[in-house]
C-alpha positions in Angstrom: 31.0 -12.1 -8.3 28.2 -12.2 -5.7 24.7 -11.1 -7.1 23.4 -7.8 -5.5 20.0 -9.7 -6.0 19.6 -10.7 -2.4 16.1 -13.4 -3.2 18.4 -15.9 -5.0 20.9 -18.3 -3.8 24.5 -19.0 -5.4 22.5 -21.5 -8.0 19.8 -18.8 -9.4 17.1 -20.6 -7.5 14.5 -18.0 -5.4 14.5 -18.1 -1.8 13.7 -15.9 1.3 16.5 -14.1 2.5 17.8 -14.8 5.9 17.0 -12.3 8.6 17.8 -13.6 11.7 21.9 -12.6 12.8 20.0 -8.9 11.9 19.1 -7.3 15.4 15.6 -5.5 15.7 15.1 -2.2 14.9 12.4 0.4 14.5 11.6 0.6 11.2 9.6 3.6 9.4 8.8 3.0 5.7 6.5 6.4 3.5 4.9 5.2 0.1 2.7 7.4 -1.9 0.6 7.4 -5.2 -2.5 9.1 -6.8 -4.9 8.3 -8.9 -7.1 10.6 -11.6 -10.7 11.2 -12.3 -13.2 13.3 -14.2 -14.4 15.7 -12.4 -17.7 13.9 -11.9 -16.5 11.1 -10.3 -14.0 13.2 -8.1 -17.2 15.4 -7.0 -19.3 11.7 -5.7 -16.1 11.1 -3.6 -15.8 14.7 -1.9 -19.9 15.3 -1.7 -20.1 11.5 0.0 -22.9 10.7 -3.1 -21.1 7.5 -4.8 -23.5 4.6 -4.5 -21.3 2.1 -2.9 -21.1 4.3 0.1 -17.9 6.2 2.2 -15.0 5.7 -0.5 -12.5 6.8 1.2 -12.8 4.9 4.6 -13.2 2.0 2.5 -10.3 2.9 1.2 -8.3 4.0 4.1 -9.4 0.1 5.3 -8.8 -1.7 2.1 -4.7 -0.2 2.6 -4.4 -1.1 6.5 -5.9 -4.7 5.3 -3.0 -4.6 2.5 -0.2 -3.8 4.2 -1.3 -6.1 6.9 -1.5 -9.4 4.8 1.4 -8.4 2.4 3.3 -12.0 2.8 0.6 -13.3 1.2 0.7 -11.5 -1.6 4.1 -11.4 -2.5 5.5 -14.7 -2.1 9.5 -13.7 -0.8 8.2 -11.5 1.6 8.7 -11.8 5.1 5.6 -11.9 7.8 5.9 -8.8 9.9 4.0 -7.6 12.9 3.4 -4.0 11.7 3.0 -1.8 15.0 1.4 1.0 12.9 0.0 1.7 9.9 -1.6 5.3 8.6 -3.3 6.2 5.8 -3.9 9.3 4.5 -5.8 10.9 1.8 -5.8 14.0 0.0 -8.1 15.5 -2.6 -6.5 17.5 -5.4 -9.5 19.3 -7.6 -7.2 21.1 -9.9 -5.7 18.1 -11.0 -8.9 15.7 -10.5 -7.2 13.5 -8.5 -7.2 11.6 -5.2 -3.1 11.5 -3.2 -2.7 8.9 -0.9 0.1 8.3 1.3 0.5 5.5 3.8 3.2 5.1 6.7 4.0 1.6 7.9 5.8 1.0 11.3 7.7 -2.2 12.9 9.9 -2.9 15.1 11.9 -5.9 13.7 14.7 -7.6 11.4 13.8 -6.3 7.7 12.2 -3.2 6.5 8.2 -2.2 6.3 8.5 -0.6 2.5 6.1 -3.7 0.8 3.8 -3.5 3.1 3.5 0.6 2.5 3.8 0.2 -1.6 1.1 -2.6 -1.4 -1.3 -0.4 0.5 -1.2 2.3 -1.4 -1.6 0.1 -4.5 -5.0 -1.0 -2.6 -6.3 1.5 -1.5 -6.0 3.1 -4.8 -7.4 0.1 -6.6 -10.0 0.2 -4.4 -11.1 4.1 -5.1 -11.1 3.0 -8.6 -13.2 0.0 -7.9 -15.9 2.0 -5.6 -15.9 4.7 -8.5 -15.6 3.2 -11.9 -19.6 2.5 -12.6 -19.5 6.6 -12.4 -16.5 6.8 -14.6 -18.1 4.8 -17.4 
């Protein structure tokens, strides 16, 4: 029975999965994720007040840079020259929370979905990080 688990070979051992008989394609990959604040820490972000400057650029930057250097992160994934990569943010006050959702774009053998889940895991980590003296 062949494993459906694609990173390791017929002896169990990791490896990176072979791309190249797979013809280039355009590939579009959508990841989202939130995080939640107090209402304090939500109102530095929105008024631009939080001490370590424009949060959300940072952020927005912190999630292209993810996405972008994703291979090095996670160690079976393949190098890919990403052709696009948005960011987008959305402030939610009823629920105190920050939305983000990133869309990663290239035009090659395997799909763009780590590099989207990794930015988004970045550019939420970083909110946090920018934010969490406020929080405490």
């Amino acid at each position: 029975m062949t494993s459906p688990l694609t990173h390791f070979d017929s002896q169990g051992q990791a490896h990176m999965v072979d791309v190249s008989a797979k013809a280039d394609s355009h590939r579009v990959a959508v990841a989202t994720g939130s995080i939640r604040m107090q209402p304090a820490t939500l109102a530095l972000i929105t008024q631009g007040t939080a001490k370590k400057g424009d949060v959300i650029g940072i952020a927005r930057i912190a999630a292209i840079q993810a996405a972008k250097r994703c291979a090095e992160l996670i160690p079976l994934c393949h190098p890919l020259p990403l052709t696009r990569v948005a960011v987008d943010f959305a402030i939610d006050e009823a629920a105190s929370a920050v939305h983000i959702r990133v869309q990663a774009e290239t035009v090659g053998k395997t799909g763009v979905e780590m590099e989207a889940l990794t930015a988004v895991q970045v550019g939420l980590l970083t909110l946090y990080d920018m934010c969490k003296a406020a929080a405490r």
